[in-house]
C-alpha positions in Angstrom: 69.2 0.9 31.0 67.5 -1.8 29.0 69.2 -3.5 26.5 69.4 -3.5 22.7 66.6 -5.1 21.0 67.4 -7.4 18.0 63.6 -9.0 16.1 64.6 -11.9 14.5 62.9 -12.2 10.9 60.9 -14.9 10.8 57.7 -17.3 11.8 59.2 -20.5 12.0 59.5 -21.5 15.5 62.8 -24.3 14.9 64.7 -21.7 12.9 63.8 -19.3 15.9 64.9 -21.6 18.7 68.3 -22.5 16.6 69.0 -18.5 16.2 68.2 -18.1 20.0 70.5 -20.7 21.3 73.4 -19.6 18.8 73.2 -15.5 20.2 72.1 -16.7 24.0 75.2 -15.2 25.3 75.0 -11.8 23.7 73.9 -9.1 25.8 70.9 -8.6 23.6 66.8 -8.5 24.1 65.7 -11.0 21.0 62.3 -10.7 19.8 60.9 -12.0 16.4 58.5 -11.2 13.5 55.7 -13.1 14.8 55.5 -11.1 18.0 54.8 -7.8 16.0 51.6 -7.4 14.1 52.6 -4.9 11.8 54.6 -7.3 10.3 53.0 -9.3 7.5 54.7 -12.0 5.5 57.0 -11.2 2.6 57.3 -12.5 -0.4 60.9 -13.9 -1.2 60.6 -13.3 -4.5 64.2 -12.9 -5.2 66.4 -15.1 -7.5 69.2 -15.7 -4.7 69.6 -16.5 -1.3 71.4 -13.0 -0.3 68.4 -10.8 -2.0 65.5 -12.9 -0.3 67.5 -12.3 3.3 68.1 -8.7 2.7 64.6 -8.4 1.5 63.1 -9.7 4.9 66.0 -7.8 7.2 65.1 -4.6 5.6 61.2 -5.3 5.6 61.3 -6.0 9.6 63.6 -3.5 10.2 61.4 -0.3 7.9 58.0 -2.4 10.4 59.6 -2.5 13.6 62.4 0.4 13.5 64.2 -2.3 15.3 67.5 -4.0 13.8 66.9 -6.7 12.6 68.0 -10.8 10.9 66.5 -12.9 8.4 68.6 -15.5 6.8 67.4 -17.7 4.0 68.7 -20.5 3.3 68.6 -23.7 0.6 69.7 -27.1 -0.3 72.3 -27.6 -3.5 72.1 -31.0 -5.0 74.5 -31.2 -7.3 73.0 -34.0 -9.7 69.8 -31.4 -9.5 72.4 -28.8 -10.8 72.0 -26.9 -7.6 67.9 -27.6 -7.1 66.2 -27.3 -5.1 68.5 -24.0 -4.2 66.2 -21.0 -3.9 63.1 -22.7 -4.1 63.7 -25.2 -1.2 61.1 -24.2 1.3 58.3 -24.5 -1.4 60.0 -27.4 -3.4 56.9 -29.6 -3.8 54.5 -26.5 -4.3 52.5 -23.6 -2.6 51.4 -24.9 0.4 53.7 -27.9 0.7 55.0 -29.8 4.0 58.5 -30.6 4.8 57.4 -34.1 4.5 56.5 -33.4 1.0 59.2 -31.9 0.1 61.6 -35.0 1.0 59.3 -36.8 -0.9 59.8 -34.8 -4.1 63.1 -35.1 -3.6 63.7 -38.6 -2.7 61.6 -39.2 -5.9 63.7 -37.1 -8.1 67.1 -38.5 -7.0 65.5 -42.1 -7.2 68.3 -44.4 -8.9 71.3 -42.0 -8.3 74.1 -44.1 -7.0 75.2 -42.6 -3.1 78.5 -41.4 -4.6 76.6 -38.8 -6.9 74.0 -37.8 -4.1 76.4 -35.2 -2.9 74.5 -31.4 -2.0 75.2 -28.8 0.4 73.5 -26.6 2.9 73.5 -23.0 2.3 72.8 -20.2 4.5 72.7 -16.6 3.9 72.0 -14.3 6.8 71.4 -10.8 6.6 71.2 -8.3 9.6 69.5 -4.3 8.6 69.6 -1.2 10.4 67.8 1.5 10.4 69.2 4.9 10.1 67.9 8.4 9.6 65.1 10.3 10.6 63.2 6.5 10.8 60.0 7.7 12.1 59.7 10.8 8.7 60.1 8.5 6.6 57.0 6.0 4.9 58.0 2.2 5.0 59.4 1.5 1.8 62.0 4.8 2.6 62.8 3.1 5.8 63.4 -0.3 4.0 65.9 1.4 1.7 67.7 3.4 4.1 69.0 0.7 6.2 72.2 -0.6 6.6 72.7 -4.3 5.7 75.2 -6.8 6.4 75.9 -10.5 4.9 77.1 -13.2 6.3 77.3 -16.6 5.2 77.5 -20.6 6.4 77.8 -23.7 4.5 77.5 -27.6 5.4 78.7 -30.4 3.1 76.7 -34.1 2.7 75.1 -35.9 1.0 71.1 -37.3 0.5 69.9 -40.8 1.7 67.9 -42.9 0.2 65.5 -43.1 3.3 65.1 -40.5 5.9 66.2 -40.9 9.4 66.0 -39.0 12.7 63.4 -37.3 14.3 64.7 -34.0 15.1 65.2 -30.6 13.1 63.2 -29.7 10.7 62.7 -29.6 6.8 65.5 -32.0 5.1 67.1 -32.6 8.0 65.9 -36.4 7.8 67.8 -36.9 4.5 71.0 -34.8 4.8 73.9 -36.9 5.7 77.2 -35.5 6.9 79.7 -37.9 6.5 82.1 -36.4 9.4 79.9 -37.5 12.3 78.1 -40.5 10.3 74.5 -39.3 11.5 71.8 -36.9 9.3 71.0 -33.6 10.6 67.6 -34.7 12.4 69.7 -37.0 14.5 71.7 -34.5 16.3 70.7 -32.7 19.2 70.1 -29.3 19.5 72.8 -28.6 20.9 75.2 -31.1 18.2 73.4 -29.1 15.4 74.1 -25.9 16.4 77.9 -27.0 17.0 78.1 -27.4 13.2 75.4 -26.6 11.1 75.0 -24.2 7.9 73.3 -22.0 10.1 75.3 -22.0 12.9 78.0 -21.3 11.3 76.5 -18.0 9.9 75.1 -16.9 13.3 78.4 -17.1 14.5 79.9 -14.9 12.1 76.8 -12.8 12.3 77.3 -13.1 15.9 81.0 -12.1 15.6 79.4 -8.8 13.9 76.3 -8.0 16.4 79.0 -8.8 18.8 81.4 -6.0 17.7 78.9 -3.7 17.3 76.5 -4.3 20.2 76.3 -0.3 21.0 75.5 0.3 17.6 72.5 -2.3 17.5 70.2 0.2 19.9 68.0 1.4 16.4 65.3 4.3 16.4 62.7 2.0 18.8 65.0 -0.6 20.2 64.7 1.0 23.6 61.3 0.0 25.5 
């Protein structure tokens, strides 16, 4: 019997590798967005972090007709009043590179004393499952008709003044977490995933997929 196929929402190969090592010991085939042609991007469009990952879930899921995850996830600053928040992936503009987004923000909390840097990691992952007669229905049917789940993860810090660390991705560099006295690109792999926003919402996602494993195999899960 083969086993349950979960697609993992998404094109960005770090985010993919972090998921990956997080659900590694779940008795689960993984496969992800990029490996399916059918699936285009989407546009997360959507004013919160919990309506941009239910909007991916249910868009890979309705493609695929497999279950699937998509978290989304964005940096609170609190002097910023919670910027750039939604908008973090595309901070600096259409197009932009991580490096240019640290830039925009560096620039932006330029003169802030390191006691009001404080900002937080937020992570909101969403896991859809189709249901129904899947293969009657058009795409935006099968979108609807899934079930979705939320789960959520959250890491405390604070923003240097300078980046530091070479690992990770997007502000990794500049997120400082007091409680191990290193920035998120200066962990390991392995460190990250011990304690990270996302980490921490795989593993109640995990906790969920776990419980439920039987229930993952969706309409074309099985090869």
């Amino acid at each position: 019997m083969n086993r349950p196929r979960l697609c993992i929402a998404t094109r960005n190969t770090h985010k993919l590798d972090e998921i990956r090592a997080v659900l590694a010991d779940l008795d689960l085939e993984i496969t992800a967005a990029l490996d399916h042609p059918e699936c285009s991007d989407v546009d997360e469009d959507a004013p919160t972090l919990e309506g941009n990952a239910e909007k991916k879930a249910r868009y890979v899921a309705a493609c695929t007709g497999l279950p699937s995850l998509a978290d989304d996830t964005g940096l609170e600053v609190d002097v910023l009043d919670g910027a750039p928040g939604v908008y973090s992936a595309r901070y600096a503009g259409p197009g932009c590179s991580f490096a240019d987004n640290n830039r925009k923000l560096l620039a932006a909390l330029a003169g802030v004393p390191d006691p009001q840097r404080s900002a937080r990691f937020r992570c909101v992952i969403a896991i859809a499952r189709p249901r129904g007669d899947w293969k009657a229905l058009d795409r935006e049917a099968r979108a609807r008709s899934c079930d979705v789940t939320l789960h959520q993860g959250r890491l405390d810090g604070r923003i240097l003044e300078v980046a530091r660390g070479a690992n990770g991705f997007g502000y990794d560099p500049v997120f400082y977490i007091p409680e191990v006295g290193r920035t998120l690109a200066e962990l390991t792999l392995q460190e990250k995933n011990r304690i990270s926003h996302r980490a921490r919402a795989l593993e109640a996602a995990r906790a969920a997929l776990a419980a439920s494993l039987r229930a993952l195999d969706g309409p074309g899960s099985r090869g």
